[in-house]
C-alpha positions in Angstrom: 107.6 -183.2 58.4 105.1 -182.3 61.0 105.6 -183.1 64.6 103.1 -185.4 65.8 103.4 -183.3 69.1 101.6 -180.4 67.2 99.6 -181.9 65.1 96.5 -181.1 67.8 96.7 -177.6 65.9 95.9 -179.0 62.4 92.3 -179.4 63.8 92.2 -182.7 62.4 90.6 -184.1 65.3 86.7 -185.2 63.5 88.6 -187.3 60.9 89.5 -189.3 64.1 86.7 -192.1 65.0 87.0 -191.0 68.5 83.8 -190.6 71.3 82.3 -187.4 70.9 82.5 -186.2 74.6 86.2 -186.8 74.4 86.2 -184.8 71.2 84.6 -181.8 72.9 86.6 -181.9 76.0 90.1 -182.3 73.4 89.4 -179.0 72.1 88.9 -177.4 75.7 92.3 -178.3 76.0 94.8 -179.6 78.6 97.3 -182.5 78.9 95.3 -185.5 78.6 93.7 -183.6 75.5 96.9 -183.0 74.0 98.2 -186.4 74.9 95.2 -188.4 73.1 95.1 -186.1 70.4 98.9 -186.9 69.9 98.3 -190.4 70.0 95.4 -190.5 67.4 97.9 -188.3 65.2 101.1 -190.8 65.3 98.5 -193.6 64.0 97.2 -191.0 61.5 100.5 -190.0 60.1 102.0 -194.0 60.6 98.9 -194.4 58.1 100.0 -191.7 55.9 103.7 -191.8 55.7 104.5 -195.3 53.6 102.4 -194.2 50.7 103.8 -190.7 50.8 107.7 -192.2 51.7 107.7 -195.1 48.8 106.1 -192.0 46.7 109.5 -189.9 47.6 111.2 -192.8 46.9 110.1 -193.2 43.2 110.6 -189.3 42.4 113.8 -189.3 43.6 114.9 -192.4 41.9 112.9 -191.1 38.5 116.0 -190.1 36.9 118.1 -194.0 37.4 118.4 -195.3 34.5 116.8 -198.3 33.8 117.4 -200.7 30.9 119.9 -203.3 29.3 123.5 -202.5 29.4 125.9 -203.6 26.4 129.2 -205.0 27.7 131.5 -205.3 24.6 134.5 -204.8 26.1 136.3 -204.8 29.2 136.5 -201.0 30.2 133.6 -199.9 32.2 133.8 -196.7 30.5 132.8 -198.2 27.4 129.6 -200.1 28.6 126.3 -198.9 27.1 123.2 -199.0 27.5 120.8 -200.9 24.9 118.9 -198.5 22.9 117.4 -201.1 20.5 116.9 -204.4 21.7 116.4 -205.7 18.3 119.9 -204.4 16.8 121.6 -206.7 19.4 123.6 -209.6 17.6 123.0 -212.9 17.5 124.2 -215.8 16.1 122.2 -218.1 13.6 121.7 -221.6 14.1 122.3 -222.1 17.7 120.7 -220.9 21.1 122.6 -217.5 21.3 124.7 -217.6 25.0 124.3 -215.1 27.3 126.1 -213.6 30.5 123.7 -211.6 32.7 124.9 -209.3 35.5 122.6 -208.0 37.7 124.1 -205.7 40.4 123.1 -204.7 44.0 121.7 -202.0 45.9 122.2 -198.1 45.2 124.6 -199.4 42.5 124.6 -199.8 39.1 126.1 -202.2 36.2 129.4 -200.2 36.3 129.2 -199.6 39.7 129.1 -203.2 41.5 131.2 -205.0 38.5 133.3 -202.6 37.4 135.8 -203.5 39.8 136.4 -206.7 38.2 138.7 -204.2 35.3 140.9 -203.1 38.2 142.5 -206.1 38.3 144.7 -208.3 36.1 142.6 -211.6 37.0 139.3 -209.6 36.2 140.5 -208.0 32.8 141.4 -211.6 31.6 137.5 -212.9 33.0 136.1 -210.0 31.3 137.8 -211.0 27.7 137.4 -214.6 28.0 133.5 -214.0 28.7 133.3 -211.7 25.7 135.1 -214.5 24.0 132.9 -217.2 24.8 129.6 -215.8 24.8 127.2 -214.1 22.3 126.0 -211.0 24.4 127.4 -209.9 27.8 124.6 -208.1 29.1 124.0 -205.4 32.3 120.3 -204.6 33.8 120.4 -201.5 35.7 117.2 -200.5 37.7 116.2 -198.5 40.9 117.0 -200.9 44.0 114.9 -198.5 46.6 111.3 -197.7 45.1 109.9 -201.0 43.5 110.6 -204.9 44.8 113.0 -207.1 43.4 110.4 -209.1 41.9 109.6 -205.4 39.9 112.7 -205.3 38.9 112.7 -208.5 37.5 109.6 -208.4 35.7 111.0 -205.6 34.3 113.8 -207.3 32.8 111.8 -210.1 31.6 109.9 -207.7 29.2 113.3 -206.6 28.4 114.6 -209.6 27.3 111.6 -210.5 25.7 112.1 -207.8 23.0 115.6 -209.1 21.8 115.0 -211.4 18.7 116.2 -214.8 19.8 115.7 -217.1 17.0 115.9 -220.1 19.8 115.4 -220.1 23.0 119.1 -218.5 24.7 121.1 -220.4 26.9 121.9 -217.8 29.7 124.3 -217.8 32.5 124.1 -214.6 35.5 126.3 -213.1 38.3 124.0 -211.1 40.8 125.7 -209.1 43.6 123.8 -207.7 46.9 120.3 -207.0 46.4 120.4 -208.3 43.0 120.3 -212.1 44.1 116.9 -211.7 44.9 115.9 -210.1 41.5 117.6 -213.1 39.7 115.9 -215.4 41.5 112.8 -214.0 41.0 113.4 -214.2 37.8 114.0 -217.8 37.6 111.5 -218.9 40.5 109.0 -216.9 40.0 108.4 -214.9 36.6 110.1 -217.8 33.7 107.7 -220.9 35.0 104.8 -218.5 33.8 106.2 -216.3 31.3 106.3 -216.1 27.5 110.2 -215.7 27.7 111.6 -219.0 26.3 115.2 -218.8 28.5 117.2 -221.6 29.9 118.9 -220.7 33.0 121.9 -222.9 33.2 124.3 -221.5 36.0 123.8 -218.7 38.5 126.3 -217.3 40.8 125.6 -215.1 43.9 127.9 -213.0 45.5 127.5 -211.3 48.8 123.6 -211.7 48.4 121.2 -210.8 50.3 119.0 -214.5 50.1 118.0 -214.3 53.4 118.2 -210.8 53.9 119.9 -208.6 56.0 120.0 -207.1 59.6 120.5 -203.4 57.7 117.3 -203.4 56.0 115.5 -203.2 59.0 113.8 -199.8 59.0 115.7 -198.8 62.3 118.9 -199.7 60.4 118.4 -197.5 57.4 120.2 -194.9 58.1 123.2 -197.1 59.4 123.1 -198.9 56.2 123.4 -195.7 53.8 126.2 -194.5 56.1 128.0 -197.9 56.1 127.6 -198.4 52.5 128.8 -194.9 51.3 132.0 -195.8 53.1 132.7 -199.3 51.9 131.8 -198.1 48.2 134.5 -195.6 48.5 136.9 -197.8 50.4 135.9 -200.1 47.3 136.8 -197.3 45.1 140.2 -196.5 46.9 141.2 -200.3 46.2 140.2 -200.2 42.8 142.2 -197.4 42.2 145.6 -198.9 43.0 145.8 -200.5 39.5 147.5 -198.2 37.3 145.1 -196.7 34.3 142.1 -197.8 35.8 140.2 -195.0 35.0 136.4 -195.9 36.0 136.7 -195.6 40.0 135.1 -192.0 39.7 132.4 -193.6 37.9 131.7 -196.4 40.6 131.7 -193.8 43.6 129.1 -191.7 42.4 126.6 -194.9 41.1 127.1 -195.5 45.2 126.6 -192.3 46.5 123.6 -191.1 44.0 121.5 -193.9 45.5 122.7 -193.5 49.0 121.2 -190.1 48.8 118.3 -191.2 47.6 118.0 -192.7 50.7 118.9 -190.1 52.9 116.2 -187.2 50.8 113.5 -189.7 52.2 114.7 -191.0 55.2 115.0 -187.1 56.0 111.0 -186.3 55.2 109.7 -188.9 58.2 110.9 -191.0 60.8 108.1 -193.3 60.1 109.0 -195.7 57.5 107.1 -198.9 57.5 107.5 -200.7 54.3 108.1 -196.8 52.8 110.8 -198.2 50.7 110.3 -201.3 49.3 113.1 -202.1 47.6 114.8 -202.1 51.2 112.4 -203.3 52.9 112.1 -206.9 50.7 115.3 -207.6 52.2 114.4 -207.6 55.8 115.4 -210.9 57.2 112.0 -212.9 57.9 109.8 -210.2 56.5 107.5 -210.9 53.7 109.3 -210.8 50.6 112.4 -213.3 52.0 109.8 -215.6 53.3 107.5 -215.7 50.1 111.3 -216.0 47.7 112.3 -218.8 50.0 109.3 -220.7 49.3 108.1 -222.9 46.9 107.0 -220.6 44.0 104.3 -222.2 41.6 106.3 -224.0 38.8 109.8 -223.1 40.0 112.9 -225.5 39.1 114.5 -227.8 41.6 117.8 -228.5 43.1 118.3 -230.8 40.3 117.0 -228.2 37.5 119.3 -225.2 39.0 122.7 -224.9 39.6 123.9 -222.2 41.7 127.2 -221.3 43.1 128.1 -218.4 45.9 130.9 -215.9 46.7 131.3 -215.5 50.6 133.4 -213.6 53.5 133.7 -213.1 57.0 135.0 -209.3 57.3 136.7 -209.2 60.6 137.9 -205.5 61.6 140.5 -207.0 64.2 142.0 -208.8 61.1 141.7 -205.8 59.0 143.7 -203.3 61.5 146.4 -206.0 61.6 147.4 -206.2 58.1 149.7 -204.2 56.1 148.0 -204.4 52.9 146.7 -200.9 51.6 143.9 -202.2 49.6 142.6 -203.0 53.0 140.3 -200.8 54.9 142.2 -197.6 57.2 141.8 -198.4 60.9 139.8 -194.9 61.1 137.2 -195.9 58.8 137.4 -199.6 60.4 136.4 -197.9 63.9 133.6 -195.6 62.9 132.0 -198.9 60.8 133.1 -202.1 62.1 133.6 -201.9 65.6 131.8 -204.5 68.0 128.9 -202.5 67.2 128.6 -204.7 63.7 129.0 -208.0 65.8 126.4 -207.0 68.1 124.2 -206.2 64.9 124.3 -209.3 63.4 125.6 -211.7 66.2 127.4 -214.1 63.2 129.6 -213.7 60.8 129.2 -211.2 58.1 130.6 -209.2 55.2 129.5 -205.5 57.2 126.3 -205.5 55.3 125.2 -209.2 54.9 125.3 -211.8 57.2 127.3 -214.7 55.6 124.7 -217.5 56.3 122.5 -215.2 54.4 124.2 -215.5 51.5 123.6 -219.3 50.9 120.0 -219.5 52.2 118.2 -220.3 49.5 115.0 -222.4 49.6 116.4 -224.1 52.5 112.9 -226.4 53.5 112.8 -227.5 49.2 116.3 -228.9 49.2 119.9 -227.6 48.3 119.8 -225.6 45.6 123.4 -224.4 46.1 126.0 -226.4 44.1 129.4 -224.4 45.7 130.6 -222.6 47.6 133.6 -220.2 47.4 134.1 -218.6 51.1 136.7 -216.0 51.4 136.3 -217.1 55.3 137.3 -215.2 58.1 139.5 -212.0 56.3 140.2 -208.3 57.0 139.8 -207.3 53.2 136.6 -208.7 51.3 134.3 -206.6 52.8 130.7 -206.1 50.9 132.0 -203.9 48.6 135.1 -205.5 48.2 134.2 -208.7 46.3 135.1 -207.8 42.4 138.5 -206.4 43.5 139.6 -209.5 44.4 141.7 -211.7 42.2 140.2 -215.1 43.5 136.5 -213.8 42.7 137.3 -213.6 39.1 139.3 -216.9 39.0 136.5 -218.3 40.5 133.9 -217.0 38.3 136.2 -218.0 35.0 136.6 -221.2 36.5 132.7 -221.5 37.4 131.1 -220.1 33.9 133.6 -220.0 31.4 133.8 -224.6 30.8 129.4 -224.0 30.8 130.1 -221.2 28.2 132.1 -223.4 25.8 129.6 -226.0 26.3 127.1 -224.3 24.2 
């Protein structure tokens, strides 16, 4: 990076609209001329550094995977990616059912639901959704170089190739950042598209649907540091189930992206809208105010039934209990400390605010159907959610009577 306090040596001075006496008197020299030349360069390189930031962000993310993910089994280690879209099966006669995850930022498939087969209550979700639906499908995709709305017109094309002989009956789970791909999906890109779907039941857990505090630029770096931790803490809980053998796998989905992060947050200081995958997630910023509108075509309350997943990770809560799944007091003080409260000022999961989670659409109506709050808790923190035994109860009890349905 170049230090805008040099860049008076670059003797890029004439591609600056500035007076022409105050030109010539800039190369004579001095304070002021070093001061105005400085200030001409921080708009200059303020100019320059989004285009050159989000263009970091998309090499660095060139080699995530992107595609639909096969789920034919519980293990996480045995999840693959589609490599033919029309070698899929399907069923004949019927709308073919379908259970769409879509996970959150710097994560993948594996890596925000793989949890759920670390636990007895999410092996036995996993095999009754295998049981009751057709395909049980994963969309992995960069979270940090494109917008959610990318993403998901991404996986519209996706879907589109898979030869449905009816239109499929399709239930999802998003996590994180991945709310705001499903619902543009559903609000935005299906009222328009050629993909024949119905959407019948969407859950959201921990989403980001009115954003979050750590997607503000000046929060960045905060948020890759915060979320490195949880993910591993996440990891570490994960782990206590004897045989699970996919927590390496989860940790490095995590940390990959989070470096992404770091490799451009590292080239500039200036990032305004650098990273757009982040930055669509900025509470009252353009992307959550446009996805919170009304979208041309989009379903109602009464067409869409969505549910959530919530918490309120308290650190004071967490420090008190005995439980080892729960975060180390260590780790709890260099994250959570009243610093997090001062961040957000309400209630939150260490990465999204809990009113957040639930805000969807709030001037068209109320879109969501339930609610499962893990409340106040010093264990379901953001990374925490598919570790936990009542998520998965929750989510069988939620998807698995609409499954059987047909």
């Amino acid at each position: 990076m170049v230090n805008v306090l040099e860049a008076q040596d670059l003797d890029l001075v004439d591609a600056i609209p500035i007076d022409p006496g105050a030109a010539q008197a800039m190369r004579r020299g001095g304070l002021l001329a070093r001061l105005a030349t400085s200030q001409a360069m921080v708009y200059v390189f303020r100019f320059l550094a989004a285009p050159v930031l989000t263009g970091a962000a998309r090499f660095l993310e060139r080699k995530v995977a992107e595609g639909l993910v096969r789920i034919a089994a519980p293990e996480p280690e045995s999840w693959q990616y589609v490599a033919d879209e029309a070698a899929l099966p399907l069923p004949g006669g019927r709308p073919a059912r379908v259970l769409l995850l879509v996970h959150g930022t710097f994560s993948s498939t594996v890596g925000s639901f793989g949890a759920l087969a670390g636990q007895p209550e999410g092996q036995a979700f996993l095999r009754s959704a295998l049981a009751s639906y057709d395909l049980v499908l994963g969309y992995d995709h960069p979270t940090l170089s494109v917008l959610p709305s990318e993403n998901a017109g991404e996986l519209a094309r996706r879907l589109e190739r898979i030869p449905f002989a009816e239109p499929p009956e399709v239930d999802a789970i998003s996590y994180s950042r991945g709310g705001l791909v499903l619902r543009s999906l559903v609000e935005s890109i299906l009222p328009t598209a050629p993909l024949a779907l119905r959407m019948r039941r969407a859950i959201f857990v921990g989403a980001t649907n009115g954003g979050t505090e750590l997607a503000n630029p000046a929060n960045w770096r905060r948020l890759a540091d915060r979320y490195t931790n949880l993910a591993a803490a996440g990891a570490r809980a994960a782990a206590l189930i004897p045989g699970f053998a996919a927590t390496g796998v989860m940790l490095a989905s995590a940390i990959r992206g989070v470096g992404v992060l770091v490799k451009v947050l590292a080239a500039s200081a200036v990032t305004d809208q650098a990273v757009p995958g982040l930055a669509a997630m900025e509470p009252g910023g353009p992307f959550v105010r446009e996805i919170n509108g009304r979208q041309p075509g989009q379903p109602g309350p009464q067409q869409m039934d969505y549910r959530a997943i919530t918490s309120d990770f308290d650190p004071d809560t967490a420090r008190a209990s005995a439980d080892p799944a729960v975060l180390p007091p260590g780790l709890l003080l260099h994250l959570a400390d009243k610093g997090a409260d001062a961040l957000y000022g309400k209630p939150n999961d260490l990465v999204v605010n809990v009113d957040s989670m639930t805000d969807i659409d709030p001037a068209l109506g109320d879109f969501v159907r339930d609610v499962f709050p893990f409340g106040t808790n010093g264990k379901v923190h953001h990374c925490a959610y598919f570790s936990q035994p009542e998520t998965a109860r929750h989510l069988m009890q939620w998807l698995l009577p609409v499954a059987a349905r047909g």
